[in-house]
C-alpha positions in Angstrom: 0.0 0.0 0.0 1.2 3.5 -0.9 1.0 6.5 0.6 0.0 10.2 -0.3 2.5 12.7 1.3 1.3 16.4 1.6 2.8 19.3 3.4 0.4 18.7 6.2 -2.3 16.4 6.3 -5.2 16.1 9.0 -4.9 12.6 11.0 -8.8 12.6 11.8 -10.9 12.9 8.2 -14.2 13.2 9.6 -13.1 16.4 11.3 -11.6 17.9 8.1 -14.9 17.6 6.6 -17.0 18.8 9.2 -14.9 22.0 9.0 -15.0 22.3 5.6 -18.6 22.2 6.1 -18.5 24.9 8.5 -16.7 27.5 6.3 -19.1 26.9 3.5 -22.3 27.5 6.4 -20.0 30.6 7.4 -19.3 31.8 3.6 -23.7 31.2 3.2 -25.7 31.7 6.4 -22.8 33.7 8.8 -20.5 32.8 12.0 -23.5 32.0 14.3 -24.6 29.3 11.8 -21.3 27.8 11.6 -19.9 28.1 15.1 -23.4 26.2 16.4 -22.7 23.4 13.4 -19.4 22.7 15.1 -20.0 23.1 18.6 -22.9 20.3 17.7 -20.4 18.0 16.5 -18.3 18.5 19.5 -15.5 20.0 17.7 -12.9 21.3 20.5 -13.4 25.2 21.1 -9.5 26.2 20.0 -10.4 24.6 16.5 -13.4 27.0 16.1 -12.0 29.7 17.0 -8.7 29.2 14.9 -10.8 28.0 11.8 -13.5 30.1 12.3 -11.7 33.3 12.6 -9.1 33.3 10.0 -11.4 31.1 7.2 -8.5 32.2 4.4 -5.4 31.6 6.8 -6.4 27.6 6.5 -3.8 24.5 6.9 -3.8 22.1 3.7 
């Protein structure tokens, strides 16, 4: 089996989609919409605010 190698890569999957997710809520419905999205899906509070705040400043 072969691997992919990026730059930086996210261990946990499900996470990276539910913030990707979140920043298209953000980019369609606002903040409030988004921040509740991830707070429902127990997303740790440091992660919203980093992701949340700086939508353009993302890690790939």
């Amino acid at each position: 089996m072969f691997q992919i190698k990026k730059a930086y890569s996210r261990s946990d999957v499900l996470t990276e989609l539910l913030i990707n997710r979140a920043l298209a809520i953000q980019g369609s419905t606002g903040l409030k919409d988004a921040h509740r999205f991830l707070t429902r899906h127990r997303i740790k509070p440091q992660v919203i605010k980093r992701v949340l705040s700086s939508p353009n400043d993302r890690r790939h």
